[in-house]
N, C-alpha and C positions, 0 to 999 in steps of 0.2 A: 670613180670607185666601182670598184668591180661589184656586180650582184651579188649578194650572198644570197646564198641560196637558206634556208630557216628551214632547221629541222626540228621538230615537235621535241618538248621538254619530256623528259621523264619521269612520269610521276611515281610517286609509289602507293603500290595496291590500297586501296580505301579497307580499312579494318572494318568489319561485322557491327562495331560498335559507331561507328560513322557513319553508316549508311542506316537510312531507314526502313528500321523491319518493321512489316506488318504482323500483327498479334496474330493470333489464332485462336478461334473457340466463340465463346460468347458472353457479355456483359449479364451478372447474376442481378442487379440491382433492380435495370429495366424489367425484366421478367417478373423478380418480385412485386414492383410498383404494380404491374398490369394484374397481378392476383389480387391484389390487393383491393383495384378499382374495380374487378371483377365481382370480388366477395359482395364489396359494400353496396355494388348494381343488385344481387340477387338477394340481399337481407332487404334492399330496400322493398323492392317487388314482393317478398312474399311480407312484412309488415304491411303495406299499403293494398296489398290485395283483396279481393271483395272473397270472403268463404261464406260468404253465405248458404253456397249448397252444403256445404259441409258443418254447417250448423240446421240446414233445412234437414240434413241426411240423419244427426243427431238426433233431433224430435221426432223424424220418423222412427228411429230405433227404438225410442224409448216408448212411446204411442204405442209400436206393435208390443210390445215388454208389456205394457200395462195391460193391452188387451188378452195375451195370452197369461197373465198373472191373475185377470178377474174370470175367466174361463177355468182355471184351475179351482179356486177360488169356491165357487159357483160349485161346481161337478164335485169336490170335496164336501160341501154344505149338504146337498142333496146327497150324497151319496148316504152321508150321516139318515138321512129321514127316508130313504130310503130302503136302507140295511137294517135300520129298528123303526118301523111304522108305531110300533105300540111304545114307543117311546114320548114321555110327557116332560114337557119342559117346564110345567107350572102355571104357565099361564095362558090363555084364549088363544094365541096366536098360533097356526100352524105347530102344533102341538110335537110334532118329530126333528121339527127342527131347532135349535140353539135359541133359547129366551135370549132376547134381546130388547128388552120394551121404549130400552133408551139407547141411541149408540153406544157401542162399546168398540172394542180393538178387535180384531179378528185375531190374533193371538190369543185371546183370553176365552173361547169358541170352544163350552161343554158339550157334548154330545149327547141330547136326554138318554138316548135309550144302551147306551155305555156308561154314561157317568165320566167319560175320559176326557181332557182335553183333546180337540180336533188334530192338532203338532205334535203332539208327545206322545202318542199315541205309541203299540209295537209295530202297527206297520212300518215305521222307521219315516214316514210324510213330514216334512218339517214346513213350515214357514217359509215364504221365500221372502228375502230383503224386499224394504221397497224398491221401484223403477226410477231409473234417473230421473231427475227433476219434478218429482214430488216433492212437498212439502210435510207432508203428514204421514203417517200408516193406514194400511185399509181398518176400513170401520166396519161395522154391521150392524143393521138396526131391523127386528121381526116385529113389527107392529100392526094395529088394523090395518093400515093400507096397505102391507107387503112385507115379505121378505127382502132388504136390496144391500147391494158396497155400497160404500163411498169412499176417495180417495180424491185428496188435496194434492194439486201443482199446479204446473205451467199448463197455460190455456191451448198453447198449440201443439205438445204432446197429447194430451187430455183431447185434442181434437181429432186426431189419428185413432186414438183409441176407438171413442164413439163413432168414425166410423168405419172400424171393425169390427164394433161388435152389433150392429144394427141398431131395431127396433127397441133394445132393450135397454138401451143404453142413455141416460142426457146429462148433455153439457151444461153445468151452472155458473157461467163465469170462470173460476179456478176449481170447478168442482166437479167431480165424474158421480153418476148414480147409476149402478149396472142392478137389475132386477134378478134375484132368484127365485124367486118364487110369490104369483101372485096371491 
């Protein structure tokens, strides 16, 4: 038998649909997934994170608030006993400034030698809110032993205060006592 000689079959061209395309672009799913495992990384970190300076940074703010609210305070009391000297409050105590024999509110702060409320006043002076993390309003009490505030809250704001405002100042537990006048 003679060799034949074999000649390669003839195929016909592979259709587009027969051959294997590769995709182009990128899978939206993975991507999401990865945000996704991202978010719940950074909710968990900032839940589980120590803010204590940002709570330390808070009682500072509010400490310096209190101390410049009892210097206001103060400087408004005196000014009252100092703008009317011959002002009588009624009773033995520092007689120009605001009877007070028992604590009262400092809102509620006559001015002997006006007759005005210290807040309501025309200079337009009002009252300021209490400071965060008090518990009470300023008080005022002119008795034999002093003219002084007092103001109830947290002991580590109240700590800041006292020590802004110096000498004049003591911490009782939850309780601030700033001196105006001895």
């Amino acid at each position: 038998m003679p060799l034949m000689r074999r000649t390669p079959l003839k195929t016909a061209p592979m259709r587009r649909s027969q051959a294997r395309v590769r995709e182009r672009g990128f899978a939206v799913l993975p991507m999401l997934m990865v945000a996704v495992v991202l978010a719940g990384a950074v909710a968990a970190f900032v839940a589980f994170s120590d803010t204590s300076g940002l709570r330390n940074q808070a009682y500072s703010d509010a400490g310096a608030q209190v101390a410049v609210q009892a210097s206001f305070l103060r400087a408004r009391i005196t000014l009252c006993g100092s703008d009317y000297p011959d002002g009588v409050n009624g009773t033995a105590y520092r007689p120009a400034l605001p009877a007070a024999a028992t604590t009262v509110a400092v809102g509620t702060l006559i001015c002997p030698g006006t007759g005005q409320n210290l807040w309501l006043g025309t200079d337009g002076v009002t009252l300021p809110p209490a400071p965060k993390f008090m518990t009470g309003a300023w008080q005022f009490v002119n008795d034999g032993t002093s003219a002084r505030l007092t103001i109830t809250g947290d002991s580590r704001a109240l700590g800041v205060a006292q020590q802004r405002l110096g000498a004049d100042a003591a911490l009782s537990g939850t309780t601030l006592t700033y001196l105006v006048s001895n």
